[in-house]
C-alpha positions as CSV (number, residue, x, y, z in Angstrom):
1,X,-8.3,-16.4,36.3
2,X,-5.4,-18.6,36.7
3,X,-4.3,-19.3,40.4
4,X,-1.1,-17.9,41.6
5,X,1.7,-20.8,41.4
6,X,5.1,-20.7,43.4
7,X,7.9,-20.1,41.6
8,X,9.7,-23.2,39.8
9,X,13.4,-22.9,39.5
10,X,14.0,-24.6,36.1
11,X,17.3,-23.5,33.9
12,X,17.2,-24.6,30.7
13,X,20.4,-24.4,27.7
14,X,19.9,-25.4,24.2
15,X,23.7,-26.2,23.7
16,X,25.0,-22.7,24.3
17,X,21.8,-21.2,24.4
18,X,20.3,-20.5,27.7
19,X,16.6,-20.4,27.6
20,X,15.4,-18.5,30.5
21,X,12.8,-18.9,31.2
22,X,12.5,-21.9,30.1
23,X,9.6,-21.4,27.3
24,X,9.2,-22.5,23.6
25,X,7.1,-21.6,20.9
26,X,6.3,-24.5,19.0
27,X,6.6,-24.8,15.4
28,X,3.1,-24.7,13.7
29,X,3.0,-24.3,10.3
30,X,1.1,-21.6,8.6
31,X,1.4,-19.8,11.8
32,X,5.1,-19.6,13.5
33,X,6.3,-17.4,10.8
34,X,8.6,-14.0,11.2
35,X,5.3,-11.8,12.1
36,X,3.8,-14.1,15.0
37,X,7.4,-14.7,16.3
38,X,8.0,-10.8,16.8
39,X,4.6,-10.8,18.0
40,X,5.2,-13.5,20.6
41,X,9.0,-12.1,21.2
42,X,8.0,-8.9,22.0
43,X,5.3,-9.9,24.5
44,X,8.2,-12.0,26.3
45,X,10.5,-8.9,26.5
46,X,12.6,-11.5,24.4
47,X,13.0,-14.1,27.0
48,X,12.1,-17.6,25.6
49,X,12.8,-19.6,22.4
50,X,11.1,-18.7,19.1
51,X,11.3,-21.3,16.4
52,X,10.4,-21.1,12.7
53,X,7.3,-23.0,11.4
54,X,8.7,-26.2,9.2
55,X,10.8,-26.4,6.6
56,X,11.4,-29.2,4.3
57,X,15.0,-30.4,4.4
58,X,14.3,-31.1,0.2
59,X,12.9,-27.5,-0.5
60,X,15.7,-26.1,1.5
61,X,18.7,-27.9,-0.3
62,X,17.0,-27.1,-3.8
63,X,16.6,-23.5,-2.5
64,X,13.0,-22.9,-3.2
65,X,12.3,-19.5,-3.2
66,X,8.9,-19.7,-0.5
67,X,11.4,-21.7,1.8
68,X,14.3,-19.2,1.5
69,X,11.6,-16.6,2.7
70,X,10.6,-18.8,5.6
71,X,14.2,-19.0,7.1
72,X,14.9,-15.3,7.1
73,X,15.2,-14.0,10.6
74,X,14.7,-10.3,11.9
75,X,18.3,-9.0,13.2
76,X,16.2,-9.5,17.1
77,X,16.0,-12.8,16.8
78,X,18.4,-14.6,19.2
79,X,19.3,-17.3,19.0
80,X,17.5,-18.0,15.2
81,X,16.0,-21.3,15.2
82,X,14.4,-23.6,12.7
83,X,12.8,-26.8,12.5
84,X,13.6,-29.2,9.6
85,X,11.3,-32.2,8.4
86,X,12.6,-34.9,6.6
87,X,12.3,-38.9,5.8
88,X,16.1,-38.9,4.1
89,X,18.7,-39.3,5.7
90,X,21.0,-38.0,3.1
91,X,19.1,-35.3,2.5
92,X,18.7,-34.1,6.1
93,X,22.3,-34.3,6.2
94,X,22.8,-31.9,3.1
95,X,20.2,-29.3,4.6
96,X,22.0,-29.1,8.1
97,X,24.9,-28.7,6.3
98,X,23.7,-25.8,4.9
99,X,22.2,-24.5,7.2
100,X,26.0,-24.8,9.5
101,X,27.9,-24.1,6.6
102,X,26.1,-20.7,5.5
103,X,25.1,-19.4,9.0
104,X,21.2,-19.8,8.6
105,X,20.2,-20.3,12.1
106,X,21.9,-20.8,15.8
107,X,19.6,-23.6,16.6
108,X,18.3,-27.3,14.3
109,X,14.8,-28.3,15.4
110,X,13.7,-31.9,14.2
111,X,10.3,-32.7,13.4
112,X,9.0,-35.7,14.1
113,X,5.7,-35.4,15.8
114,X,3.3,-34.4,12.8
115,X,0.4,-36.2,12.3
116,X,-1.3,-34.5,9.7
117,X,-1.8,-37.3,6.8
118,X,0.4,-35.6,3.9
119,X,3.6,-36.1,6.0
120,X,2.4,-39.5,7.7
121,X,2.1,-41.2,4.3
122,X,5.1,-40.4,3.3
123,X,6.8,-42.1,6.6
124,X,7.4,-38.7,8.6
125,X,6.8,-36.8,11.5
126,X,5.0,-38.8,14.1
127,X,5.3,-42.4,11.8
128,X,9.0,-42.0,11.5
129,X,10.4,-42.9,15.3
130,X,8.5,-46.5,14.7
131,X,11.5,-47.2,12.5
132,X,14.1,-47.2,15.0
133,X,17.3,-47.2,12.7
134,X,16.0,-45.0,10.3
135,X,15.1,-42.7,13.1
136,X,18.9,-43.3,14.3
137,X,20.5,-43.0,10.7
138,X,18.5,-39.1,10.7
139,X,19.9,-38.0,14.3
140,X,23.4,-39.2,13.2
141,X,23.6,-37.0,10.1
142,X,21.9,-34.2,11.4
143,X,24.4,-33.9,14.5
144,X,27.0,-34.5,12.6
145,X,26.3,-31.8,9.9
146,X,25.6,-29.5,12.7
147,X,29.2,-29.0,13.6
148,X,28.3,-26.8,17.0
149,X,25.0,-26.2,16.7
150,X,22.7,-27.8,19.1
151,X,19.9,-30.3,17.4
152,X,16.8,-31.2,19.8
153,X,13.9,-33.2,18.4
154,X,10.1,-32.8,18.9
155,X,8.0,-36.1,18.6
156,X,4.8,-37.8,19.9
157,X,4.4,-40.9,22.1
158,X,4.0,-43.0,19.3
159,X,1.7,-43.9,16.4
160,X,-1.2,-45.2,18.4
161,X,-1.4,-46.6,21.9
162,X,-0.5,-50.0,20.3
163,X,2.6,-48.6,18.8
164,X,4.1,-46.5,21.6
165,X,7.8,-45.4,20.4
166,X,9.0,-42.4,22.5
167,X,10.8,-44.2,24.8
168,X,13.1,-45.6,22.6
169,X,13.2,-42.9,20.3
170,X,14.4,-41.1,23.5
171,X,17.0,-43.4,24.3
172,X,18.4,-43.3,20.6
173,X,18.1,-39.7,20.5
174,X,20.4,-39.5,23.6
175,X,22.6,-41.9,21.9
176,X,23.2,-39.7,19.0
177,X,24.0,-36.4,20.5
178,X,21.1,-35.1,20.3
179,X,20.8,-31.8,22.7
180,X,17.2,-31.9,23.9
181,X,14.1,-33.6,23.3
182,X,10.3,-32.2,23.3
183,X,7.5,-34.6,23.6
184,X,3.9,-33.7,22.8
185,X,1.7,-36.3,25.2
186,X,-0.3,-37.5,22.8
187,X,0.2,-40.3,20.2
188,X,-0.4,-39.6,16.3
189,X,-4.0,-41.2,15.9
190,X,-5.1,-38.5,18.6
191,X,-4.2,-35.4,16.7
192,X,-5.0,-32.9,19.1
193,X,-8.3,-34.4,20.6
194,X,-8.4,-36.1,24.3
195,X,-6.4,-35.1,27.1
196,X,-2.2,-34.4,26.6
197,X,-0.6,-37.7,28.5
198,X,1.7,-36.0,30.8
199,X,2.2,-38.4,32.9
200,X,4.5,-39.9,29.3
201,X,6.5,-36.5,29.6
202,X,7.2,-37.7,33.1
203,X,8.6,-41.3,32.0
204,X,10.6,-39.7,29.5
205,X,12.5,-37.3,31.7
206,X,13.0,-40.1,33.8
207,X,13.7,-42.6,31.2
208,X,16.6,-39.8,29.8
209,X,18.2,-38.3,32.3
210,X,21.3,-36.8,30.2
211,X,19.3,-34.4,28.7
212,X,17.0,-32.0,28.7
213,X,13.4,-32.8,28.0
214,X,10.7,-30.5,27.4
215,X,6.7,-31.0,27.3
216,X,4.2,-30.2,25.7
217,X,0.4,-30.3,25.4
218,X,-2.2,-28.5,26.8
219,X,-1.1,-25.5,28.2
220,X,-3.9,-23.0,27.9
221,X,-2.6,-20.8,31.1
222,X,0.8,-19.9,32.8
223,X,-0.6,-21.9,35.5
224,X,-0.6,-25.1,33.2
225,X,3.4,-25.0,32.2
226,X,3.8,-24.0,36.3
227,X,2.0,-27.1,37.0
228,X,3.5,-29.5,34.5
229,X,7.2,-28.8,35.1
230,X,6.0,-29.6,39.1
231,X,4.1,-32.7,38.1
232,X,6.4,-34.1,35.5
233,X,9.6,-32.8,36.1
234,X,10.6,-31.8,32.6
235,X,12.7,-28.6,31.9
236,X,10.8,-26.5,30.1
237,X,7.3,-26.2,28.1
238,X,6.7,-26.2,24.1
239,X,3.5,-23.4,23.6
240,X,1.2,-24.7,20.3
241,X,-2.5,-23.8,20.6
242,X,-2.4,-22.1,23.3
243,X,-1.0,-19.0,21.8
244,X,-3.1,-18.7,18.7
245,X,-4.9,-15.2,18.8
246,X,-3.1,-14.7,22.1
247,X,0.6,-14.2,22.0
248,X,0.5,-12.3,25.1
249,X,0.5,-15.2,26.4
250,X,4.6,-15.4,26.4
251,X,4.3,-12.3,29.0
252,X,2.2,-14.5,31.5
253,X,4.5,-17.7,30.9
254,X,7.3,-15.2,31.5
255,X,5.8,-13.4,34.5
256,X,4.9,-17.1,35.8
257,X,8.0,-18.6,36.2
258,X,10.1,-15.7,37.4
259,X,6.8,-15.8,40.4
260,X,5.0,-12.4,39.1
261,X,1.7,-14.1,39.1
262,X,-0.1,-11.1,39.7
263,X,1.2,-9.9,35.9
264,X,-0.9,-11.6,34.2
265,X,-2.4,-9.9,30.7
266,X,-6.0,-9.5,30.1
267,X,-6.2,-7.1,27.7
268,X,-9.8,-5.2,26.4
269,X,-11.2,-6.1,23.2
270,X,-9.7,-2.6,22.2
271,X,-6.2,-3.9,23.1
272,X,-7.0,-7.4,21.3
273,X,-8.1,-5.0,18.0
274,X,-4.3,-3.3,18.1
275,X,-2.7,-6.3,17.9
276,X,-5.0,-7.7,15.8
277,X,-4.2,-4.8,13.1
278,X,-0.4,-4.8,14.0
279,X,-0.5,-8.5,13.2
280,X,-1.9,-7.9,10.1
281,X,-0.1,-5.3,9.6
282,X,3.7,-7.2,9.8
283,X,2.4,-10.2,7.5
284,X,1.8,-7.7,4.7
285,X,5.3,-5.9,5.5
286,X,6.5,-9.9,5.5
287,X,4.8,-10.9,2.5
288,X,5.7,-7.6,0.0
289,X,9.1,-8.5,0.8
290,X,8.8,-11.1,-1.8
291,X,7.8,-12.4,-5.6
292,X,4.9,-10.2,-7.2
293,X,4.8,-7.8,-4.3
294,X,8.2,-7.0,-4.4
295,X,8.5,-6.3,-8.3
296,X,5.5,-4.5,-8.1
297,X,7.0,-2.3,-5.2
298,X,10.4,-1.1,-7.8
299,X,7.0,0.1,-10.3
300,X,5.5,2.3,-7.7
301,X,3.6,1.4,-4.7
302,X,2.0,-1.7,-6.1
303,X,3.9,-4.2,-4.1
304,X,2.8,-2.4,-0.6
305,X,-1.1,-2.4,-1.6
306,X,-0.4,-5.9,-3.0
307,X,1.5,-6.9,0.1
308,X,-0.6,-5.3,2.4
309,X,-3.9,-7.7,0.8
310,X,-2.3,-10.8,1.2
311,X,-0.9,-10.1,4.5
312,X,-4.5,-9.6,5.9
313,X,-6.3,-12.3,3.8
314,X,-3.3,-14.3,5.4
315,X,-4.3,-13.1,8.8
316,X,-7.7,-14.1,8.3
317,X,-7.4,-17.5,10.1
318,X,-6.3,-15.4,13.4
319,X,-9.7,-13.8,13.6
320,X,-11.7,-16.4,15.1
321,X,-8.3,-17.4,18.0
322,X,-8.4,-13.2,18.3
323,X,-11.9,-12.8,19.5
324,X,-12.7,-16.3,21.1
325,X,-15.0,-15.5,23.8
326,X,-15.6,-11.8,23.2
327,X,-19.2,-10.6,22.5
328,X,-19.3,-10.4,18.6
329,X,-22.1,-11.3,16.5
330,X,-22.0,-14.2,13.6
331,X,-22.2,-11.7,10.9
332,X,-19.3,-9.4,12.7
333,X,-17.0,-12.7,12.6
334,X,-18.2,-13.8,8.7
335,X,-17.3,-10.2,7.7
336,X,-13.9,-9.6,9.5
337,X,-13.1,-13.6,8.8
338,X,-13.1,-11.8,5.0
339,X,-11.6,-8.4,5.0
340,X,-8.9,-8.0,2.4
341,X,-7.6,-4.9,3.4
342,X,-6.2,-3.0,6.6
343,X,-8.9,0.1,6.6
344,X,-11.6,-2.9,6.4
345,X,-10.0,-4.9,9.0
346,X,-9.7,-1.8,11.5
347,X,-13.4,0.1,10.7
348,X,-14.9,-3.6,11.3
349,X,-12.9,-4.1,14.6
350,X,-14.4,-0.1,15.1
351,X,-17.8,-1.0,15.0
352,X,-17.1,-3.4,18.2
353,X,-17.7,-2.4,21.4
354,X,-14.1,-2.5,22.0
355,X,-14.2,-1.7,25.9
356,X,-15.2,-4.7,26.8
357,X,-13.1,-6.8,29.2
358,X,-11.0,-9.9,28.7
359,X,-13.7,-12.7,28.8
360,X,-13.7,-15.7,31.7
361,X,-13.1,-19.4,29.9
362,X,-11.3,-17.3,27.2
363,X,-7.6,-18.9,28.3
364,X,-8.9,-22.9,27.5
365,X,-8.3,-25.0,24.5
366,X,-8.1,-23.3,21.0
367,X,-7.1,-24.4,18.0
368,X,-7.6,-28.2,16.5
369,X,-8.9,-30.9,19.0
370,X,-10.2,-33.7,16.6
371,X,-8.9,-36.6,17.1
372,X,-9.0,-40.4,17.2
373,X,-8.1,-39.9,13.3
374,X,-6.5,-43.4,11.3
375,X,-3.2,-42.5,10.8
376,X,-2.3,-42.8,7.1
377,X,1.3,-44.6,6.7
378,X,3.2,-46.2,3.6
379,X,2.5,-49.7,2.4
380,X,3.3,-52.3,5.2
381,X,4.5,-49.5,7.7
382,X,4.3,-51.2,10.5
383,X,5.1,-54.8,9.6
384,X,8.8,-53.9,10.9
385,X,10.0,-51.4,13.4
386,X,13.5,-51.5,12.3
387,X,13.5,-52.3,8.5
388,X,13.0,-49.1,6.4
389,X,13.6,-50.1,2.7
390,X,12.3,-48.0,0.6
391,X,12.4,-44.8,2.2
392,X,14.9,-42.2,0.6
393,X,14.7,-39.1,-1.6
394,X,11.2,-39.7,-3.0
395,X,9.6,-39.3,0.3
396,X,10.5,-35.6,0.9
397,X,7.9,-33.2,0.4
398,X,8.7,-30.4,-1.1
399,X,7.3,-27.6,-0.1
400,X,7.9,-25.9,3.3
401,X,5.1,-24.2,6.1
402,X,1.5,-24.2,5.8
């Protein structure tokens, strides 16, 4: 069990926005979509910020149809927020734009703290802030397509601990207009292995005063964000790993820093199955919305069953997050880690012994944790950390999410 933490009195605005208290889901892509955010919101009793897993700034302005799907909102989400990821200026500029011009979101989240090796090779996320006046050239289109909405950042200390760049990419973000920054304490070549560097988060708040600036890494527990706004000063917290298979989680944070410590969740196995199903449930209500599913629906029915299947093969990664620490066998997890439908998913969870209680350890680290990975950049990356010829349009990826 967590220990009780006094109450810290943090305020947090996003622009206009006021974020109390001052919690943020992180954008993790494959995961952050519509279901897990109503998941997470509803937990919160809608307190927090809730921000859309990544979108490509390329597929948006070319309006592919998978990223169109990924920036739809339910009518309960206040303020809507996305995150955008993009090496071109230009075309970052065109996609806030767009997203200003047609009223897409409230909120512009920019990503560049990414380390996996399809967006590092192509000079983004987590390589981009080594190249100081491309980063700058980015943050000055992007706030100045935003009109009045508020554009934060979210970024790593650097590449590697020889190439450290959140400092100044803090200092140029400030510059710029940028509204808030979020730092995740570890550098690129660490992926999510080692320990979080809060002490980094620290320096920055200290380093940028103007705005706000929010941390994150490794907060398993409420007790963890209590402990690093206390230690490190910063604003708020940025939630990753620590909510996968757990989105309760948002009511403990919530409970936490409004001093409720005694609210914290630990729900039964049985109440971990319900949301389990429900989650599996609103990613095939999500996912028939769309393409095959959709067209199948207007011929009778076929789009639901349709929808329903890929909702719950899509929800098979959550299994394993789910029941971390729970007393099932091997075999149990193979089989539910396969289930295709909702009756399988629910007469597998059935055969559990579903009154068993929350498990101790069960709150620690989930998710990814390799690290000390090479971090793959372009050609000669690193040979200048203000020249960035050759980066434009033929860097963008083009496809949005997981």
């Amino acid at each position: 069990m967590p220990t009780a933490s006094p109450t810290v009195n943090t305020k947090l605005s996003i622009g206009p926005h006021a974020v109390q208290p001052p919690v943020v889901l992180a954008p993790m892509a494959g995961i952050t979509n519509a279901p897990f955010r109503t998941l997470c919101r509803e937990f919160s009793g809608g307190k927090g910020l809730f921000v859309s897993e990544m979108i490509t700034t390329r597929a948006l302005v070319e309006r592919n149809e998978k990223t169109m799907q990924l920036i739809r909102f339910d009518a309960s989400e206040q303020p809507r927020s996305i995150q955008l990821y993009g090496v071109d200026p230009a075309t970052v500029g065109k996609a806030v734009r767009m997203i200003a011009e047609e009223d897409l979101a409230d909120h512009i989240d920019l990503n560049f703290g990414c380390p996996v090796p399809k967006v590092t090779r192509k000079g983004g996320g987590s390589a981009l802030p080594y190249k100081r006046n491309l980063l700058r050239a980015i943050l000055r289109e992007a706030v100045a397509g935003a009109g009045d909405l508020p554009v934060t950042m979210k970024m790593r200390k650097g590449i590697d601990d020889d190439h450290l760049t959140y400092l100044d990419a803090g200092r140029i973000a400030v510059e710029e207009g940028v509204t808030a920054i979020a730092l995740h304490g570890r550098t690129a070549s660490q992926h999510y292995g080692g320990t979080a560097d809060w002490d980094a988060i620290a320096r920055l708040k200290e380093h940028v005063p103007e705005i706000p600036v929010l941390g994150n890494g490794d907060i398993w527990s409420a007790d963890d964000a209590l402990r690093m706004v206390r230690e490190t000063g910063c604003d708020g917290v940025v939630v990753g790993r620590g909510c996968l298979g757990r989105p309760w989680l948002f009511a403990d944070l919530v409970a936490a820093f409004e001093g409720r410590t005694e609210d914290l969740v630990r729900p039964t196995l049985r109440e971990v199955a319900d949301v389990m199903v429900r989650h599996a449930t609103l990613l095939g209500e999500w996912i028939g919305t769309e393409g095959e599913a959709r067209r199948a629906t207007d011929e009778g029915g076929g789009g639901r069953r349709a929808g329903e299947s890929r909702g719950v093969i899509d929800f098979r990664k959550h299994v394993a997050w789910y029941l971390k620490g729970f007393a099932v066998g091997s075999e149990m997890r193979r089989r539910l880690a396969v289930t295709s439908t909702l009756e399988e998913l629910r007469s597998g969870l059935d055969e559990l012994d579903l009154d068993q209680p929350w498990p101790a350890g069960a709150d620690g680290p989930r998710g990814r944790t390799s690290g000390n990975n090479r971090v793959v950049l372009p050609d000669g990356w690193l040979k200048d950390p203000y020249d960035c010829a050759g980066v434009g349009e033929d860097a963008e990826l083009d496809t949005s999410g997981g």
